[in-house]
C-alpha positions as CSV (number, residue, x, y, z in Angstrom):
1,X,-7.3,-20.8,9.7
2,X,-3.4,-21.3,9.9
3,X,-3.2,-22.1,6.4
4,X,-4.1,-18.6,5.7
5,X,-2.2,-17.4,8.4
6,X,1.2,-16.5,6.5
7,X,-0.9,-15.2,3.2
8,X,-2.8,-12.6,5.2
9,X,1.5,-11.2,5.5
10,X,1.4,-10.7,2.1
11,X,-1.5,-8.6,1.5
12,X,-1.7,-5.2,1.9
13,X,-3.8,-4.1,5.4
14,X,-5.2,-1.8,8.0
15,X,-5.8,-3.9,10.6
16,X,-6.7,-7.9,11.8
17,X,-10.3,-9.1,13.5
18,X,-10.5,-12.0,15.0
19,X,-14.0,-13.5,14.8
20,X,-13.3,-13.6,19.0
21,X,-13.1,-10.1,18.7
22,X,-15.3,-8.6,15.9
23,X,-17.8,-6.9,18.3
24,X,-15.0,-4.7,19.9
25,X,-12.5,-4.6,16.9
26,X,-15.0,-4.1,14.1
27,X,-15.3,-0.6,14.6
28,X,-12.1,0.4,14.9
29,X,-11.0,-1.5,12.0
30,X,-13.3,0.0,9.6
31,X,-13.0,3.3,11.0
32,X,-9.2,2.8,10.1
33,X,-9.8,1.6,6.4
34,X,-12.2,4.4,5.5
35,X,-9.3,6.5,7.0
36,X,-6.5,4.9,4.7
37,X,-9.0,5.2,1.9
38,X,-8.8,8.8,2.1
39,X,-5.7,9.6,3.0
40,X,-3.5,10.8,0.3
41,X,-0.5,8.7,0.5
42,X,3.2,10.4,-0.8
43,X,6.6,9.8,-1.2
44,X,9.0,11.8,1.3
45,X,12.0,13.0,-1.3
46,X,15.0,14.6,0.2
47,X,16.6,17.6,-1.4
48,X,19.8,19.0,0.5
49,X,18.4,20.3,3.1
50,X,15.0,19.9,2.4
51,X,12.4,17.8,2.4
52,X,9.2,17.4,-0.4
53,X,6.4,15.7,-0.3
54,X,5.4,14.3,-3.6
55,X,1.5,12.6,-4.0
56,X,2.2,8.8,-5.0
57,X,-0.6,9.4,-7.8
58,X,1.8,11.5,-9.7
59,X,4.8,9.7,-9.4
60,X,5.5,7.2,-12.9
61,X,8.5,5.7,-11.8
62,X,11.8,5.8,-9.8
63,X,15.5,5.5,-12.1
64,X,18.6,4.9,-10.1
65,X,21.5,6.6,-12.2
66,X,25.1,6.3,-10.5
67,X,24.7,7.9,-6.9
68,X,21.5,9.6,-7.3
69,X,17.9,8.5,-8.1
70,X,15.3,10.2,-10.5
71,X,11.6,10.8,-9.2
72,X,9.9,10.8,-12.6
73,X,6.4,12.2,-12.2
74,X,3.8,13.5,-14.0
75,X,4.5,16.9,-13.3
76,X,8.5,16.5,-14.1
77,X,11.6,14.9,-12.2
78,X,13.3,15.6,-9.3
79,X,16.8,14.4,-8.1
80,X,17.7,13.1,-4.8
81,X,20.9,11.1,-3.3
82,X,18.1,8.7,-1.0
83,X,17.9,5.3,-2.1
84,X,15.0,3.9,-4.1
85,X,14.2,1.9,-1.3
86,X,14.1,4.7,1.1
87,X,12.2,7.2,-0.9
88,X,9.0,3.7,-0.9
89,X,10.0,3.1,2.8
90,X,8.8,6.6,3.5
91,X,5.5,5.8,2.0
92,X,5.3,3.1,2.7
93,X,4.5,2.1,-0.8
94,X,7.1,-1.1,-1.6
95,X,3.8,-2.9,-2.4
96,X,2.6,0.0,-5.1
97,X,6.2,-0.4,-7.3
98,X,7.4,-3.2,-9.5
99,X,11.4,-3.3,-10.0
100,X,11.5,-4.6,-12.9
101,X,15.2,-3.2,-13.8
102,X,18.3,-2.7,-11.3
103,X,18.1,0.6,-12.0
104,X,14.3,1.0,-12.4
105,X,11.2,0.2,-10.4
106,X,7.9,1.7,-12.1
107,X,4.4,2.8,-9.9
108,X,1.7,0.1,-10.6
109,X,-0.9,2.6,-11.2
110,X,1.4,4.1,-14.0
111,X,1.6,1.2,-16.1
112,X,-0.5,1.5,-19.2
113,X,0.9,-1.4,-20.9
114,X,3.5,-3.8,-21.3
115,X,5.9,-5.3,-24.4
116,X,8.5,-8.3,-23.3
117,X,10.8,-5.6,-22.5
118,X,9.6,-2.3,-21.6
119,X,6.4,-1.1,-19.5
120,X,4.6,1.8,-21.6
121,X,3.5,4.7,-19.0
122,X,0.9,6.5,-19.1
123,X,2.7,9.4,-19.6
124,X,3.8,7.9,-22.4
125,X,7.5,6.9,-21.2
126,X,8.8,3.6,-21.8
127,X,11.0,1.7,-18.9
128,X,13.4,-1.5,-19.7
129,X,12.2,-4.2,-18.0
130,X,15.8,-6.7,-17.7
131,X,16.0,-10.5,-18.3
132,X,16.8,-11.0,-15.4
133,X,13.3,-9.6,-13.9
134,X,11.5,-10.2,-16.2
135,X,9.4,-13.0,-15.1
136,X,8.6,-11.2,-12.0
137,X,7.7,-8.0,-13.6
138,X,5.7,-10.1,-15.4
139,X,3.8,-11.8,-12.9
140,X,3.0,-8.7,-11.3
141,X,1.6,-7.0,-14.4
142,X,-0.9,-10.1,-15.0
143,X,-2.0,-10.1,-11.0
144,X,-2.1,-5.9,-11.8
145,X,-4.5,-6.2,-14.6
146,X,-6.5,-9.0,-13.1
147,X,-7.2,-6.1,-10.1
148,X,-8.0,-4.0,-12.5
149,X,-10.6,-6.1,-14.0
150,X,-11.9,-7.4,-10.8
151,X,-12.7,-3.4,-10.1
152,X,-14.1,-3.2,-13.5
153,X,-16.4,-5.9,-13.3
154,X,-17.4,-4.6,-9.5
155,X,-18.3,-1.2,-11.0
156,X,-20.2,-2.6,-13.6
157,X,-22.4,-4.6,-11.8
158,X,-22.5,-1.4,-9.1
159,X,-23.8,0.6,-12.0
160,X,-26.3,-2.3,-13.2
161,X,-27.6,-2.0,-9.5
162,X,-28.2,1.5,-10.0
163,X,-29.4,1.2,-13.4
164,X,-31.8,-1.0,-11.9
165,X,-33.2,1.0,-9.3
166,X,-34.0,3.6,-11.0
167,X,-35.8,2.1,-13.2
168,X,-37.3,-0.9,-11.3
């Protein structure tokens, strides 16, 4: 198993069961994940003073511009001095954003579609993607829409079950 060791760092997780352990862990592991699955997950944005929450599933994309960065989101923008990678920190949702700018890093779930230098939202705003990230931003695209055909094809064939058993 060590030669899965250091990929199971790269992927996003709740929690690790050794086969050793599954009898005690199992539990507690899945109790964890269905947990995570219904938590709504935000973005902690500071503003003076204050503090906001703002739900990750409205948030489009994040624009650093001179000493301040831009929270754009479905239901408008909001300013704040943190850094880009302070606001994901406190959602801990580095994992959910490609920077595919220095200025811009864009919510995976946003994306509607993508041109050799700009992401299309689905808000309808379009973000510069730079030469110099390009190739990254376009790696993670093509692993995003090969998730997002993986969960296509698993609700199809979830709905063939159905299908199925209603009228088998």
């Amino acid at each position: 198993y060590s030669g899965y060791l250091m990929d199971a760092y790269e992927t996003e997780h709740d929690y690790y069961v050794l086969k050793s352990d599954e009898a005690a862990r199992l539990p507690v592991a899945l109790h964890k994940a269905l947990a995570a699955l219904t938590t709504v997950r935000t973005l902690t944005v500071r503003r003076g003073a204050a503090y906001q929450l703002v739900t990750l599933d409205t948030v489009l994309c994040l624009e650093r511009s001179l000493h301040k960065t831009i929270v754009h989101t479905t239901d408008g923008t909001l300013e704040t001095t943190q850094l880009p990678q302070a606001l994901l920190e406190s959602g801990h949702a580095e994992a959910d954003f490609i920077r595919c700018h220095q200025s811009y890093w864009v919510y995976e779930q946003a994306i509607a579609s993508m041109e050799r230098d700009f992401f299309h939202l689905s808000s309808g705003m379009s973000v510069p993607i730079s030469r110099s990230r390009r190739n990254d931003a376009r790696a993670a695209f093509f692993r995003l829409l090969a998730g997002r055909s993986a969960q296509m094809d698993a609700q199809l064939d979830g709905d063939l079950a159905a299908e199925g058993a209603r009228h088998g």
